[in-house]
FIDOVO-172019 format. One record per residue: residue in three letters; residue number from 1; chain; x, y, z of N, C-alpha, C, CB in turn. Coordinates in steps of 0.02 Angstrom, whole numbers, padded with zeros to 5 digits. Glycine has a CB too. Layout:
BEGIN
r k c n_X n_Y n_Z ca_X ca_Y ca_Z c_X c_Y c_Z cb_X cb_Y cb_Z
ALA NUM A X Y Z X Y Z X Y Z X Y Z .
...
This chain:
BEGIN
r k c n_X n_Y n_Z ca_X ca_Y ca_Z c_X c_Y c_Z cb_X cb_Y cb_Z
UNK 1 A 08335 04493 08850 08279 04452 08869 08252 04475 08937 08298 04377 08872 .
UNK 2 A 08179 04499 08942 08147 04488 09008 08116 04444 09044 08115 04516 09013 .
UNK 3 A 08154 04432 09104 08095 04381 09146 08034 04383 09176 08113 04359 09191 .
UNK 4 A 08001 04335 09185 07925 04348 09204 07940 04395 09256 07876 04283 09231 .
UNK 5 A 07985 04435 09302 07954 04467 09382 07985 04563 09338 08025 04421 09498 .
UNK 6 A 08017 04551 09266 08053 04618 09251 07964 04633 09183 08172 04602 09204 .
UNK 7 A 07960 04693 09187 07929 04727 09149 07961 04789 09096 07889 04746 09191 .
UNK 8 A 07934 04748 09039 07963 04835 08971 07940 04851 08976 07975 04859 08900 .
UNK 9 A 07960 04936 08966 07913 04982 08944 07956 05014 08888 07884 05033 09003 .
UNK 10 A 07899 05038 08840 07898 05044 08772 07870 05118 08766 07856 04986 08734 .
UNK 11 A 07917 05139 08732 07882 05212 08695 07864 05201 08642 07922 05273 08684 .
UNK 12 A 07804 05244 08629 07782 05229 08563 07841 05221 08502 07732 05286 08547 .
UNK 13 A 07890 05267 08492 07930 05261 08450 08009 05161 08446 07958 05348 08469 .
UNK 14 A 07997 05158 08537 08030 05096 08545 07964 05034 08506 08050 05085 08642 .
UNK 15 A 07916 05044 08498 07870 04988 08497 07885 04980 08428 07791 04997 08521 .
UNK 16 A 07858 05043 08403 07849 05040 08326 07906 05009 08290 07839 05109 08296 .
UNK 17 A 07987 05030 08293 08038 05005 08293 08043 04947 08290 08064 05020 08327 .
UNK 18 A 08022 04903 08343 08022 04828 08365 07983 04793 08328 08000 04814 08432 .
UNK 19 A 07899 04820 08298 07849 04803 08265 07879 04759 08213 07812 04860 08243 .
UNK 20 A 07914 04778 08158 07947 04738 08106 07946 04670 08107 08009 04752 08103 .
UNK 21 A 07983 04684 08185 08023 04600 08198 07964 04546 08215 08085 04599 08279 .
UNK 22 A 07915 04596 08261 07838 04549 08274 07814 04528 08233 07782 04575 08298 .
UNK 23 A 07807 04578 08160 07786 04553 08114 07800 04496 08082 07787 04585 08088 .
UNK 24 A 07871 04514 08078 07905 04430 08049 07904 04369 08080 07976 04427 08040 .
UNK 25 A 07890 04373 08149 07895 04298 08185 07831 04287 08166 07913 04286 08273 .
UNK 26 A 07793 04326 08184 07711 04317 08183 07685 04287 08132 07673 04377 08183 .
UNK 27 A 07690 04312 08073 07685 04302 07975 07700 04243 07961 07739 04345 07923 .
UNK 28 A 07779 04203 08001 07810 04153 07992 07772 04099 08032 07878 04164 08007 .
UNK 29 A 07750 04113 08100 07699 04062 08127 07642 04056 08106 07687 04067 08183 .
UNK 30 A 07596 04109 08072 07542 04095 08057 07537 04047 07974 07508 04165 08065 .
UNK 31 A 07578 04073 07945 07600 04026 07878 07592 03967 07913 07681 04034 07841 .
UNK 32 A 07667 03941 07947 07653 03891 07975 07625 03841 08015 07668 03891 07976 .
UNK 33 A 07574 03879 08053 07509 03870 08089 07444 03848 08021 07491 03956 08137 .
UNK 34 A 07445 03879 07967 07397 03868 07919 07432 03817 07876 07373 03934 07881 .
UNK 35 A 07481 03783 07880 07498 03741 07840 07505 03666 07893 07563 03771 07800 .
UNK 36 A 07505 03679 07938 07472 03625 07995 07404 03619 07960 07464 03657 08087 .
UNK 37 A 07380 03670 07996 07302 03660 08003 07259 03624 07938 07271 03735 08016 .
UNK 38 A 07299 03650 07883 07292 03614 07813 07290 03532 07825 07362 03636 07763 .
UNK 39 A 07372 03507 07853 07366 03448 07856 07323 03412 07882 07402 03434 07871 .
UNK 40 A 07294 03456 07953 07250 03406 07996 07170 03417 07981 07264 03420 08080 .
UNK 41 A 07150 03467 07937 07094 03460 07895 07062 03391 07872 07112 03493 07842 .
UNK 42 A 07013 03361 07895 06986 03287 07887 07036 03264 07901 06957 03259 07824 .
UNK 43 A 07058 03232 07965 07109 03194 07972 07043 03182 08037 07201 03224 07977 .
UNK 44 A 07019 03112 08061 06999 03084 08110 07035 03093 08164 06991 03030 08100 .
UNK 45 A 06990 03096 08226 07040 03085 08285 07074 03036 08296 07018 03089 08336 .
UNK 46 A 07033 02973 08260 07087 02913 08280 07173 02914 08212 07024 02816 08267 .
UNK 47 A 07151 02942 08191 07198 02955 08106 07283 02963 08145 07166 03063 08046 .
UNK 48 A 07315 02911 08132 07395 02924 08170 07428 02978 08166 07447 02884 08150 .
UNK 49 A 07418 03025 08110 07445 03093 08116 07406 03153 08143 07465 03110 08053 .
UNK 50 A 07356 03142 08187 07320 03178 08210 07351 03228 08272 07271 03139 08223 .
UNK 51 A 07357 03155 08309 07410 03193 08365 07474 03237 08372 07431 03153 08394 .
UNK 52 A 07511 03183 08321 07586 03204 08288 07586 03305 08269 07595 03144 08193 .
UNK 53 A 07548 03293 08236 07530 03339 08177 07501 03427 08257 07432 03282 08101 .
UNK 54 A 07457 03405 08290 07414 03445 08346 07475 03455 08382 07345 03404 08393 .
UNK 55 A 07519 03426 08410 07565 03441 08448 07609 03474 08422 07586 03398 08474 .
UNK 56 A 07623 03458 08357 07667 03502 08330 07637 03582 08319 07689 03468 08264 .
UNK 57 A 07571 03585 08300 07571 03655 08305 07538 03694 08388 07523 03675 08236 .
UNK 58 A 07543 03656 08423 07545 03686 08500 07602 03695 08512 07518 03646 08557 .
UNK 59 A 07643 03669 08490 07716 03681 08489 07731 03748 08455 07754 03622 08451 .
UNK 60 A 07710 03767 08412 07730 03797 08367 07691 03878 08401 07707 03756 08291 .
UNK 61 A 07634 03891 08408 07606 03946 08451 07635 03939 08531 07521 03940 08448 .
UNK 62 A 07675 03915 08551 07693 03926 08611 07776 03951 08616 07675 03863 08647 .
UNK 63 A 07807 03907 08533 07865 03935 08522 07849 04007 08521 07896 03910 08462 .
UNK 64 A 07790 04046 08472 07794 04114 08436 07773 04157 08497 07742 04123 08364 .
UNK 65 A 07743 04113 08554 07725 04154 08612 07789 04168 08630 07681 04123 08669 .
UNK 66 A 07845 04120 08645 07897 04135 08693 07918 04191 08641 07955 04070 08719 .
UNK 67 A 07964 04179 08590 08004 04240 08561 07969 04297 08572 08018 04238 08488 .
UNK 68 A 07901 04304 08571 07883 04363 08581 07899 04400 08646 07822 04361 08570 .
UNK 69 A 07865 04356 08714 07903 04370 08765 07991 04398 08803 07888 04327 08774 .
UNK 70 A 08028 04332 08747 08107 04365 08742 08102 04438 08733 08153 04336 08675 .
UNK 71 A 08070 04469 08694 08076 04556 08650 08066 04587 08708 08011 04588 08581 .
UNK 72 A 08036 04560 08758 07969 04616 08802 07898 04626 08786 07986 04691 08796 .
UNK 73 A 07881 04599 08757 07817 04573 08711 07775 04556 08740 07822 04524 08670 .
UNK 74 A 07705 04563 08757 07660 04535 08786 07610 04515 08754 07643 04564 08824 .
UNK 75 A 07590 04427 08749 07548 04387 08701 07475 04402 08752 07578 04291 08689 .
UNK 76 A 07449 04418 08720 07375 04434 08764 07301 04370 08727 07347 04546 08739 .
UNK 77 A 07335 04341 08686 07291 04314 08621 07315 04278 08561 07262 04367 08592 .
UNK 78 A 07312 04246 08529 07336 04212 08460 07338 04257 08417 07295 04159 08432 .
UNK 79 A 07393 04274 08405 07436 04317 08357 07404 04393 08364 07430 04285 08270 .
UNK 80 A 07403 04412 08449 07392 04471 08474 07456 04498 08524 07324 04465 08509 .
UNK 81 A 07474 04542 08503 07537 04573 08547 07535 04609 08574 07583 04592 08529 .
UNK 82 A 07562 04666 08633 07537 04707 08698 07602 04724 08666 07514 04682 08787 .
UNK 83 A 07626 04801 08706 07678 04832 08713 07671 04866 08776 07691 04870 08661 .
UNK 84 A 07697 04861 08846 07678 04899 08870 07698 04972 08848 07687 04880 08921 .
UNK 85 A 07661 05028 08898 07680 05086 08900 07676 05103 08951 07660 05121 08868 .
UNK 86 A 07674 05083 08997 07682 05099 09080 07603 05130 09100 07755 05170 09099 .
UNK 87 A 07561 05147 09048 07480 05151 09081 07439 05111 09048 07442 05222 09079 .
UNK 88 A 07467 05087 08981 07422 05012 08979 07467 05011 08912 07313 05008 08973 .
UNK 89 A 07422 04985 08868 07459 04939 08796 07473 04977 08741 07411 04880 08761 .
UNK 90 A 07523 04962 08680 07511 04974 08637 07487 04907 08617 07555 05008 08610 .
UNK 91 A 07449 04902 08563 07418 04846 08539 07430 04828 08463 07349 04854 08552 .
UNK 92 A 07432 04758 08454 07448 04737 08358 07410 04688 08361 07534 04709 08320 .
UNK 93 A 07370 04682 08306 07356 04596 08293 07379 04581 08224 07269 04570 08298 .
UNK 94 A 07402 04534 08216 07410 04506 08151 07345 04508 08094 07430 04433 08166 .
UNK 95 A 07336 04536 08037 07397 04543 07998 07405 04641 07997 07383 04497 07906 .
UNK 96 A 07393 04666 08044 07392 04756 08031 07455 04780 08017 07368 04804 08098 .
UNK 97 A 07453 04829 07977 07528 04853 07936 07565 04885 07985 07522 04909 07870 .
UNK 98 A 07532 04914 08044 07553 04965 08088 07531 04967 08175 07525 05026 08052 .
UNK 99 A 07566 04989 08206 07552 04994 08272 07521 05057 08281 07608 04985 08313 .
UNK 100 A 07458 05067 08295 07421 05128 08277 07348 05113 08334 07401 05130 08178 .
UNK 101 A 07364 05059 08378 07298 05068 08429 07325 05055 08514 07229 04999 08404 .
UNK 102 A 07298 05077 08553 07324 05065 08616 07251 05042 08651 07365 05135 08650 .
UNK 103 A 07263 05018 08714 07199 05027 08762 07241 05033 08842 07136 04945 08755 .
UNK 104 A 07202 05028 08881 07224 05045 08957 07239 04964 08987 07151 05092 09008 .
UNK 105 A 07256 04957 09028 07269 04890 09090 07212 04845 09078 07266 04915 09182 .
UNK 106 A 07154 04883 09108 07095 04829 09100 07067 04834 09056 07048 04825 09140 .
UNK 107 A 07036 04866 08993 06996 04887 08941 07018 04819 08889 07015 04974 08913 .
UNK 108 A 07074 04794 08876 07078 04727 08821 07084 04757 08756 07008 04675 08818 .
UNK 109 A 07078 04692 08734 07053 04725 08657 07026 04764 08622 07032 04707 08633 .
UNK 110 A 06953 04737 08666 06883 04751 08647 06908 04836 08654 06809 04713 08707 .
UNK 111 A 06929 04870 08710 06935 04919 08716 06980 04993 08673 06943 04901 08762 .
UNK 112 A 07010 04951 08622 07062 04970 08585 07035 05033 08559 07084 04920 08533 .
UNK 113 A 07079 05096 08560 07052 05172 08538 07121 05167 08495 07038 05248 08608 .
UNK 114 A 07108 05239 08439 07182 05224 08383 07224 05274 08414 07173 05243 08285 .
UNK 115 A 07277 05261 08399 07347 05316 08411 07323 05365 08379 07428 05298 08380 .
UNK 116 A 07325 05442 08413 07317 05493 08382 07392 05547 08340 07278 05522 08436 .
C-alpha cells in the first residue's frame, strides 16, 4: 500500500500486469454503481430510499477510489485510472480492453496520445 506523501512508478510492463486487477474492481463497481442507479431512477427526493440508496453509492465510488489508490493507482475521474510513469501517465478508462494510451503531467485526458 502507498501513502498519500509515497509515489509509484510503473513501467509500462508493471502497469499492464496490474491492469487485470483494475479491471476487476472497476467492472465490479460499475455493475454495482448501475444497479444503484437503477434503484434510484424515479425515486423523489423526498422518497425514503433516496438518501439511503445515494449514500450508499458515494460509498461505493469512494470505496473503488480507495482500492485503487492501495495498488498505486491514481483515480483522476469516475472509473478513470493514471499509472504513473515518472513523466506523466499511463492512462485506462473503463470499459477499454487494454492499457494502450498515456499523456504527460498536465495534458489530462483530453490529452491522451496511444502507446506506440
Amino acid at each position: 500500500m502507498t501513502t498519500q506523501t509515497e509515489r509509484r512508478i510503473f513501467s509500462l510492463a508493471e502497469a499492464r500486469e496490474l491492469l487485470p486487477t483494475v479491471q476487476q474492481i472497476t467492472a465490479d463497481a460499475v455493475r454495482e454503481a448501475e444497479r444503484l442507479a437503477e434503484c434510484l431512477q424515479g425515486l423523489g427526493e423526498e422518497h425514503p430510499e433516496q438518501g439511503p440508496l445515494s449514500d450508499e453509492l458515494n460509498t461505493l465510488v469512494t470505496d473503488w477510489a480507495r482500492s485503487l489508490h492501495d495498488l498505486g493507482v491514481e483515480v483522476k475521474g469516475l472509473w478513470l485510472a493514471d499509472f504513473d510513469n515518472g513523466q506523466g501517465y499511463y492512462c485506462w478508462a473503463y470499459p477499454e480492453p487494454s492499457l494502450s494510451h498515456y499523456h504527460g503531467y498536465e495534458d489530462g485526458f483530453a490529452g491522451r496520445m496511444t502507446i506506440q
